[in-house]
KEVEX-768580 format. One line per field, with one value per residue (C-alpha): residue in three letters; residue number from 0; x, y negated, z negated. Coordinates in nm, 2 decimals. Layout:
<pts>
type = [Ala / ...] $
seq = [NUM / ...] $
xx = [X / ...] $
yy = [Y / ...] $
zz = [Z / ...] $
</pts>
This chain:
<pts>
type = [Unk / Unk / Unk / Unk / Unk / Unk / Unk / Unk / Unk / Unk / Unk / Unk / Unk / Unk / Unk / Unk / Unk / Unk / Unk / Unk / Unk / Unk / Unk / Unk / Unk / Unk / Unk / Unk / Unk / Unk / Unk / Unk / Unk / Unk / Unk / Unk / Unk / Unk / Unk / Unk / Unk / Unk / Unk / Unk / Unk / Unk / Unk / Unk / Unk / Unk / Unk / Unk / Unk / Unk / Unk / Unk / Unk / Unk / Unk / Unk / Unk / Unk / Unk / Unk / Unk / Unk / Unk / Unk / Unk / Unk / Unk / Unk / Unk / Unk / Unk / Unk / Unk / Unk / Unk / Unk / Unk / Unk / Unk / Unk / Unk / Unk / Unk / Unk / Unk / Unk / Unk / Unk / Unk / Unk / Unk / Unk / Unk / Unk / Unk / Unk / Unk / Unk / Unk / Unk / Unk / Unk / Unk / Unk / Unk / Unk / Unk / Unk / Unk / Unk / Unk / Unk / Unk / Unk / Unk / Unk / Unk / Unk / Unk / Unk / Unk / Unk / Unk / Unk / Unk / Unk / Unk / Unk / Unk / Unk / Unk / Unk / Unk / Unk / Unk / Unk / Unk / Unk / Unk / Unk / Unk / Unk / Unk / Unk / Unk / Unk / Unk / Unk / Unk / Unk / Unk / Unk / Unk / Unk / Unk / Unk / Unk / Unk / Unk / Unk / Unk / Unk / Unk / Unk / Unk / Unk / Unk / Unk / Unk / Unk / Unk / Unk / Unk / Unk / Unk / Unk / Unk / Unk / Unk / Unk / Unk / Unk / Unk / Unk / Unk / Unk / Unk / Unk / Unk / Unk / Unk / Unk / Unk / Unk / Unk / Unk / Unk / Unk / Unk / Unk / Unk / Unk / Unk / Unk / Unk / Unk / Unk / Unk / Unk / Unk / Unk / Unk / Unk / Unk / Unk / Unk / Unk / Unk / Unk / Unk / Unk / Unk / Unk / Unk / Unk / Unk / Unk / Unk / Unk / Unk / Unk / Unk / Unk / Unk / Unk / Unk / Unk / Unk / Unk / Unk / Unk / Unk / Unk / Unk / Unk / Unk / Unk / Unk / Unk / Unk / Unk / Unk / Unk / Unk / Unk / Unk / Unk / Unk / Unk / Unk / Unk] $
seq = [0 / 1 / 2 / 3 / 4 / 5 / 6 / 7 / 8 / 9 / 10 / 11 / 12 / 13 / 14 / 15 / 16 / 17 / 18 / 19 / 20 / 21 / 22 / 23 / 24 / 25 / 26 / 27 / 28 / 29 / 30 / 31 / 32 / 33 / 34 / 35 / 36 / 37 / 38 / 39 / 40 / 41 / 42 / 43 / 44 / 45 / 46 / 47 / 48 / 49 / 50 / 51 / 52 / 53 / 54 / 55 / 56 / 57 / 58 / 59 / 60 / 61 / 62 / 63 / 64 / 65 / 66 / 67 / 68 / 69 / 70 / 71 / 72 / 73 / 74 / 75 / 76 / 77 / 78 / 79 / 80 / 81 / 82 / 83 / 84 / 85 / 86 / 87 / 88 / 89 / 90 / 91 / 92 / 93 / 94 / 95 / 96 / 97 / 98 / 99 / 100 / 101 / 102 / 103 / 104 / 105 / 106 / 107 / 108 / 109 / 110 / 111 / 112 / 113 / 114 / 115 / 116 / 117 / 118 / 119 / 120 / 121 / 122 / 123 / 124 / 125 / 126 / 127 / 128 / 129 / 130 / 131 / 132 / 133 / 134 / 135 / 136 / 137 / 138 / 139 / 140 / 141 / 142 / 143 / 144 / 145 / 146 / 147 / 148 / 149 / 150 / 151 / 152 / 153 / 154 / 155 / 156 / 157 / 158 / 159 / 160 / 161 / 162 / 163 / 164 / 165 / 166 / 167 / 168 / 169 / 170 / 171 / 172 / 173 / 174 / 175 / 176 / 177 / 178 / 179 / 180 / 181 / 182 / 183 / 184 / 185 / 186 / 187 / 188 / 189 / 190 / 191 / 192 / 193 / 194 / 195 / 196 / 197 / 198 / 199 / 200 / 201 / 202 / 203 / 204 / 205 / 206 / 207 / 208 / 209 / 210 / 211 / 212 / 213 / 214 / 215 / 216 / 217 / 218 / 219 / 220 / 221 / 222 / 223 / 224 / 225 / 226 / 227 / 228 / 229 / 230 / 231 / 232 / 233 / 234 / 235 / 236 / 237 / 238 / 239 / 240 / 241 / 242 / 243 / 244 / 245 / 246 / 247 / 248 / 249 / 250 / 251 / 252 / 253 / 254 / 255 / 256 / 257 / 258 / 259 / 260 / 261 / 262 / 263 / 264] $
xx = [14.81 / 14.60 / 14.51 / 14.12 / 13.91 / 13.53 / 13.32 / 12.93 / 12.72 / 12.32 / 12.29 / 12.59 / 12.94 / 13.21 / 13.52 / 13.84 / 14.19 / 14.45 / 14.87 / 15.07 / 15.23 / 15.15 / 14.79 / 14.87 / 14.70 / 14.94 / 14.89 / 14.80 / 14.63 / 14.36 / 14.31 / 14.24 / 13.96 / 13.81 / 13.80 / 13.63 / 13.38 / 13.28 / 13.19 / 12.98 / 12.82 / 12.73 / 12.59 / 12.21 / 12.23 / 12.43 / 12.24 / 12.51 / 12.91 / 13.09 / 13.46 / 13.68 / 14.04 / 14.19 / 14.52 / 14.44 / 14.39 / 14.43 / 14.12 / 14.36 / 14.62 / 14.69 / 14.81 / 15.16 / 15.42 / 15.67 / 15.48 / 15.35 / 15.74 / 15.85 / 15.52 / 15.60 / 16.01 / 15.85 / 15.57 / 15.91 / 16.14 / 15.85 / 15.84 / 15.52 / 15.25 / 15.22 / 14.89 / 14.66 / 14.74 / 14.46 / 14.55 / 14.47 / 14.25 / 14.31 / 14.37 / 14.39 / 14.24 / 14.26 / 14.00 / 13.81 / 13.75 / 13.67 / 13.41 / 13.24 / 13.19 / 13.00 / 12.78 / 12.69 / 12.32 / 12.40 / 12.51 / 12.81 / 12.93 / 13.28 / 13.35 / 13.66 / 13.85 / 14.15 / 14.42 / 14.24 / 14.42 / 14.48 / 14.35 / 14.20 / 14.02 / 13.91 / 13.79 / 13.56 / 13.46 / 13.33 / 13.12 / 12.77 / 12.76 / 13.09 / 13.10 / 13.46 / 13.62 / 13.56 / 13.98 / 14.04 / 14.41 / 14.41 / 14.14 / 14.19 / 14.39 / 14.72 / 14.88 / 15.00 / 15.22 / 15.38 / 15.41 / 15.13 / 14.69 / 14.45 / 14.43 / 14.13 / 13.83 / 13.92 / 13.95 / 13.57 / 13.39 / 13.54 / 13.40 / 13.02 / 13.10 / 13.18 / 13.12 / 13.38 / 13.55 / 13.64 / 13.76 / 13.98 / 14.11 / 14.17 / 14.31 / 14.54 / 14.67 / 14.68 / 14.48 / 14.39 / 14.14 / 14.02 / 13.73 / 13.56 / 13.63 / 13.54 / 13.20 / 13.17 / 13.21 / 13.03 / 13.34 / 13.17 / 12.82 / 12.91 / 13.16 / 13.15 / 13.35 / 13.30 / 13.28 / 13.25 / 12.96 / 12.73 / 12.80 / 12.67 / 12.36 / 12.27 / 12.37 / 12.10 / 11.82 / 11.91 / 11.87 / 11.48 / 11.44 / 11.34 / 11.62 / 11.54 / 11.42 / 11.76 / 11.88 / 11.69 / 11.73 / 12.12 / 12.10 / 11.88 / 12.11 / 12.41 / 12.34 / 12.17 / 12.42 / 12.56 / 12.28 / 12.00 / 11.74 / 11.47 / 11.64 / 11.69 / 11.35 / 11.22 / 11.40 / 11.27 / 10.92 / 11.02 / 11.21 / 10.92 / 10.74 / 10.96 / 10.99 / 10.64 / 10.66 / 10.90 / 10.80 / 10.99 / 10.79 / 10.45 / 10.56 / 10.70 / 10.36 / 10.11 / 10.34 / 10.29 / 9.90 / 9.81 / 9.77 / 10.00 / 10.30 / 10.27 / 10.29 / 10.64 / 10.75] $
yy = [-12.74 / -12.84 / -13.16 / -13.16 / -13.09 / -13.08 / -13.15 / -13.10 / -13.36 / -13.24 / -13.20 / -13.37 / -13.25 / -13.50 / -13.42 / -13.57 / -13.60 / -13.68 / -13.65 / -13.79 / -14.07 / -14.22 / -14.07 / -13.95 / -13.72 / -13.41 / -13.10 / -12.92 / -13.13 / -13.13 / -12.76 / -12.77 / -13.09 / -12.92 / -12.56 / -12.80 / -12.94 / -12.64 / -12.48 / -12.76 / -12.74 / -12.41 / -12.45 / -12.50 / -12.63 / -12.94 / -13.23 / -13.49 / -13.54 / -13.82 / -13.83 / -14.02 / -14.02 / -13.93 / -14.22 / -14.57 / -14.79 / -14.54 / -14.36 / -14.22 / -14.39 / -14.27 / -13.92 / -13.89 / -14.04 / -13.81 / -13.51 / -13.66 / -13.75 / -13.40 / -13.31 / -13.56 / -13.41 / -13.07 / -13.15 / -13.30 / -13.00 / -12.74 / -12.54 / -12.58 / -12.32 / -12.06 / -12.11 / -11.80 / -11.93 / -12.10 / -12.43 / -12.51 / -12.71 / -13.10 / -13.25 / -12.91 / -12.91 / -13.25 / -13.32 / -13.02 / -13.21 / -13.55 / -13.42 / -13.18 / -13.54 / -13.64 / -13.38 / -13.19 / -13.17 / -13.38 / -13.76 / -13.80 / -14.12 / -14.26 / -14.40 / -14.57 / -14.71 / -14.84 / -14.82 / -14.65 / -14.64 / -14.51 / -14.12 / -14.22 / -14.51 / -14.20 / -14.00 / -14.30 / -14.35 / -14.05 / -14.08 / -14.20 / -14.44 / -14.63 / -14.81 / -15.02 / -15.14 / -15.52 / -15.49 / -15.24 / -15.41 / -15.29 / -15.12 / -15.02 / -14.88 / -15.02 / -14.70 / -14.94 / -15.10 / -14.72 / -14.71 / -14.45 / -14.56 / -14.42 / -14.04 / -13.92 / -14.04 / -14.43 / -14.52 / -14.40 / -14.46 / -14.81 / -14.97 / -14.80 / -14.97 / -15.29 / -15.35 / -15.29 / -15.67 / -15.68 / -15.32 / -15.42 / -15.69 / -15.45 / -15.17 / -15.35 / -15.55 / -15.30 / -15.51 / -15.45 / -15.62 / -15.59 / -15.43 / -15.79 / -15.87 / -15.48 / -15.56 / -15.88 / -15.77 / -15.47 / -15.19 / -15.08 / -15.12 / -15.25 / -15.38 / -15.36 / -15.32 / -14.97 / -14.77 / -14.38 / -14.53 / -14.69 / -14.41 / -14.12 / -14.39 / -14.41 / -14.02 / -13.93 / -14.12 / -13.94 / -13.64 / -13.71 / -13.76 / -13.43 / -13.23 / -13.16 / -13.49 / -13.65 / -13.40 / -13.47 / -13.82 / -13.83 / -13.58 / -13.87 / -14.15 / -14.02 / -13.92 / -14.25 / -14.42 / -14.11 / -14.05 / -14.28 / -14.39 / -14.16 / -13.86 / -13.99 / -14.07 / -13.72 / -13.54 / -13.77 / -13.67 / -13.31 / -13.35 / -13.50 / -13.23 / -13.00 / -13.14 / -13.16 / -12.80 / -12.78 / -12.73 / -13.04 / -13.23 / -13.14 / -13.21 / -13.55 / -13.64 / -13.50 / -13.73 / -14.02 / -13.99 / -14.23 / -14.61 / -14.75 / -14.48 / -14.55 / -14.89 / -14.84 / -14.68] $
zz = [-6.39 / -6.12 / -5.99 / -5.94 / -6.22 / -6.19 / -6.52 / -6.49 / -6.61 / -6.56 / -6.20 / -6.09 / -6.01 / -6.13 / -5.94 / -6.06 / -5.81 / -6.03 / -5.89 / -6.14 / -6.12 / -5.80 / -5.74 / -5.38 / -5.18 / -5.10 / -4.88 / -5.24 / -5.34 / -5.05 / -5.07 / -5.42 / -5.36 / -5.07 / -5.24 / -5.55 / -5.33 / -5.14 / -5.48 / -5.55 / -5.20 / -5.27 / -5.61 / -5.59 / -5.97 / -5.88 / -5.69 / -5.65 / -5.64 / -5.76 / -5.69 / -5.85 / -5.94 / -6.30 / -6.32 / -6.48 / -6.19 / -5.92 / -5.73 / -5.48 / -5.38 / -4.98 / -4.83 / -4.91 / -4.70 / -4.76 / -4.66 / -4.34 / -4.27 / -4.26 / -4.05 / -3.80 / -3.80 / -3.78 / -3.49 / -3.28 / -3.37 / -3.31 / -2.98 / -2.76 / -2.90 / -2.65 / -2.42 / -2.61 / -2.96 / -3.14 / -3.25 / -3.60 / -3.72 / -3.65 / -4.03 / -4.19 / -4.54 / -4.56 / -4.21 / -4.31 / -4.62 / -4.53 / -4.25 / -4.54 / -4.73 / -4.45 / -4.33 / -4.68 / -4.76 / -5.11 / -5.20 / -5.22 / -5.43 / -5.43 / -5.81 / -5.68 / -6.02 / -5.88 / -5.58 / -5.28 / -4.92 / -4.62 / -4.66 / -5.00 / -4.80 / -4.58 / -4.87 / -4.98 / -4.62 / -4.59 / -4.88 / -4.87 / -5.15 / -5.25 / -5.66 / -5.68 / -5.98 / -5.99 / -6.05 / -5.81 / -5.65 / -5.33 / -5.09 / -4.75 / -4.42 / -4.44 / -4.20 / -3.89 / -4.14 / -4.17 / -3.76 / -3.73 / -3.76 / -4.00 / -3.87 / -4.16 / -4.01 / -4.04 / -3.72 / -3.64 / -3.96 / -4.07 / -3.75 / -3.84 / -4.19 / -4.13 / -3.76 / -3.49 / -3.54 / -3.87 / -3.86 / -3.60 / -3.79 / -4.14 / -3.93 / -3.68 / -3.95 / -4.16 / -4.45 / -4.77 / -5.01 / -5.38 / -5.50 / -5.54 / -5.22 / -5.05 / -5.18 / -5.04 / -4.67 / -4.72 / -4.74 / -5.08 / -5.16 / -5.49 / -5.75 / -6.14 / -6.42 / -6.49 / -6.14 / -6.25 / -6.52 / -6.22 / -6.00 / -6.28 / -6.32 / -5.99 / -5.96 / -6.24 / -6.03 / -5.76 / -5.92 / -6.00 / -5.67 / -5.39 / -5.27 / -4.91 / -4.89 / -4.94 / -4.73 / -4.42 / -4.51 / -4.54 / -4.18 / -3.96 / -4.09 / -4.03 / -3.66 / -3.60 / -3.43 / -3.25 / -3.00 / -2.83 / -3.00 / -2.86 / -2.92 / -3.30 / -3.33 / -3.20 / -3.40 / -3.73 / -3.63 / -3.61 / -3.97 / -4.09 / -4.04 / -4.17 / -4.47 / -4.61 / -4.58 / -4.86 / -5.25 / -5.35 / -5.06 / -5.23 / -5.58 / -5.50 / -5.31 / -5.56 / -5.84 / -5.64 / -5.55 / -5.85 / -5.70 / -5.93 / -5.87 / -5.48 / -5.53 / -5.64 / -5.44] $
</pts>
């Protein structure tokens, strides 16, 4: 038996990561989730992904310690690669998931429902909306406790979270918080009893909305902060008119010529 399933509700992919009985993330178990989510990238039919994880109390809990010990045992042992080989990819499955969260043309919404560290942090990092459990006992990047740092992304998008003080502060220490708390300082964007519930409501708004337009959308944001200002700007005015070239562009518009519907808006 696997440990990701993937249930279709309407236009949105529900991805579930469930390792019994801790809830880690394993070497397995990140090729299964990013072989998941690729198949949900590529299926025009779904709009939106929610991930969330399948143990009571547990989203995911961190990447295994275990398997990273006999990595790190291995890397020391290991001969130097010869100078023509191609070096893998840095994170394997695991990185090439994480970044995929990130850059996809879709939301992505973390329903996190419990325990979420270290490379489950990451996971939820990467995401562009995160819903907590209210109870959730413990979020974030405890890795320096472990001797090593948060190797998944944390390091980079924590800081664009949170700002680069309090990220410090989480990651040096290696501090964790509850879901109350996460959405008090702004790690998650909110906190309520039932997590995967808010996440398929705001996932079925989502889907109303135009496709290409939450594309370019989620595309500008993301690269704001990684380039000046002008160049971010151009390339808005370009997307812009890019966009209302597209057939869900010019269905949205003509539904919103009425007075009333713009002022809605």
């Amino acid at each position: 038996m696997g440990l990701v399933s993937v249930e279709r509700k309407a236009g949105t992919a529900v991805i579930t990561y469930a390792n019994p009985p801790l809830g880690t993330m394993t070497a397995q178990g990140s090729n299964e989730i990013l072989a998941a989510f690729e198949a949900c990238v590529a299926d025009d039919a779904v709009r939106v992904v929610v991930l969330t994880g399948g143990l009571p109390g547990i989203f995911i809990r961190h990447y295994d310690v275990g398997e990273l010990s006999v990595m790190s045992d291995a890397i020391q042992d290991a001969p130097p690669p010869a100078a023509e080989a191609t070096p893998p990819r840095p994170g394997g499955a695991f990185g090439a998931f994480v970044d995929l969260l990130a850059s996809a043309p879709k939301p992505m919404i973390a329903a996190i429902n419990g325990l979420c560290m270290g490379g489950g942090f990451e996971i939820a990092l990467a995401c562009d909306l995160r819903i907590a459990a209210l109870d959730a006992a413990a979020i974030g990047l405890p890795e320096t406790r472990a001797g090593i740092f948060p190797g998944g992304g944390g390091t980079q998008r924590l800081p664009r979270v949170i700002g680069e003080a309090k990220a410090l502060e989480m990651i040096l220490l290696g501090k964790v918080v509850t879901g109350e708390k996460a959405a008090e300082i702004g790690l998650v964007h909110e906190a309520v009893a039932d997590p995967l519930a808010r996440a398929l409501e705001i996932a079925a708004d989502l889907e109303t909305r135009g496709k290409d337009g939450l594309a370019y959308a989620k595309r500008l944001t993301r690269a704001a902060l990684d380039r000046p200002l002008a160049e971010g700007l151009a390339d808005e005015r370009r997307s812009f008119v890019e966009i209302l070239k597209t057939a869900s562009a010019r269905e949205g518009l003509r539904a919103a010529r009425p007075p009333a519907a713009i002022q809605d808006l």
